[in-house]
Steps between C-alpha positions, in 0.01 A plus 500: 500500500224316356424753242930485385442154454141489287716743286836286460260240465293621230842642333619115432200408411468728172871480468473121453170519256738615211378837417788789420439844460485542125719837537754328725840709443334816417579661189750257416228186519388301197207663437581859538800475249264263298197781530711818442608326132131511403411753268083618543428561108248777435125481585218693327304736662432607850505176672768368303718829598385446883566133472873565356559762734436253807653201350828720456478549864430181607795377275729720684732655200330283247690546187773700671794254446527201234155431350493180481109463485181656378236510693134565249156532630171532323213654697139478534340771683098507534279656714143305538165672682296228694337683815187619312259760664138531450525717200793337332755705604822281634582539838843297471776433267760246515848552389703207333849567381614175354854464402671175277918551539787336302844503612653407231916525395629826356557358178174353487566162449381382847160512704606384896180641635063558327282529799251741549413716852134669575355735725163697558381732739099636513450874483186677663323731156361838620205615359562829571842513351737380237791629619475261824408241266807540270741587817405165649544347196896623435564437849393145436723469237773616676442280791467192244808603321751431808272214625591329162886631454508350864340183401745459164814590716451260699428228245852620350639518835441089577562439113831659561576308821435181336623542153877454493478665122362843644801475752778761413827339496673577847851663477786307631659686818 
């Protein structure tokens, strides 16, 4: 009994602190209709393809209806030694895949979003062989590729929630 009422408890409590699902109504919520009218513009290379890959998924149907909105990101992918061992061979790398996004209107005319996302992840180097080395390293890149499609949908996700503009106009019943 005590354990019903912590819960019902702790229920009101977040219900009264203002916060709403940002996906509230499903499909047919603010920021899915506003997300699926994004368009993901081509990226260069391999972590531009992984990037655009994710962010379509993310987007759920991006550009599959109206496109109402371009979404354009410039990258920055690097990949710095700094564990040193006593003969100078690196022992780790880091991975930083950098990414600077525009949404911007179809036509151009428009910016509503420039932020930038970033994520790294370290990667053990094996002496005895590169292809561990350069496995590691495209699995990073993989691994940073969703972590930043996740971090951009999101930032589109509350932009879309609080942007009346990025709203699709609601059918009348």
């Amino acid at each position: 009994m005590m354990l019903r009422a912590s819960v019902v408890g702790a229920a009101l409590a977040l219900a009264s602190c203002g916060l709403q699902p940002v996906y509230q109504g499903g499909a047919r919520s603010a920021a899915a209709q506003a997300m699926a009218s994004i368009e993901v513009a081509p990226i260069p290379d391999r972590a531009g393809f992984l990037i655009r890959n994710a962010l379509q998924d993310r987007l759920g149907g991006a550009g599959s209806g109206t496109t109402r909105y371009r979404l354009e990101v410039e990258l920055d992918d690097s990949i710095e030694g700094f564990g040193i061992r006593g003969d100078d061979s690196i022992t780790r790398e880091r991975r930083t895949l950098r990414a600077r996004y525009r949404l911007v209107s179809s036509d151009g005319t428009r910016t509503l979003l420039d932020a930038t996302a970033r994520s790294d992840a370290g990667i053990d180097v094996v002496r005895s062989s590169d292809f561990a080395v350069i496995a590691a390293e495209n699995s990073a890149l993989e691994r940073l590729a969703v972590d930043l499609a996740e971090q951009i949908g999101t930032r589109l996700a509350l932009l879309a929630r609080t942007t009346p503009e990025l709203q699709a106009p609601r059918p009348t019943p």
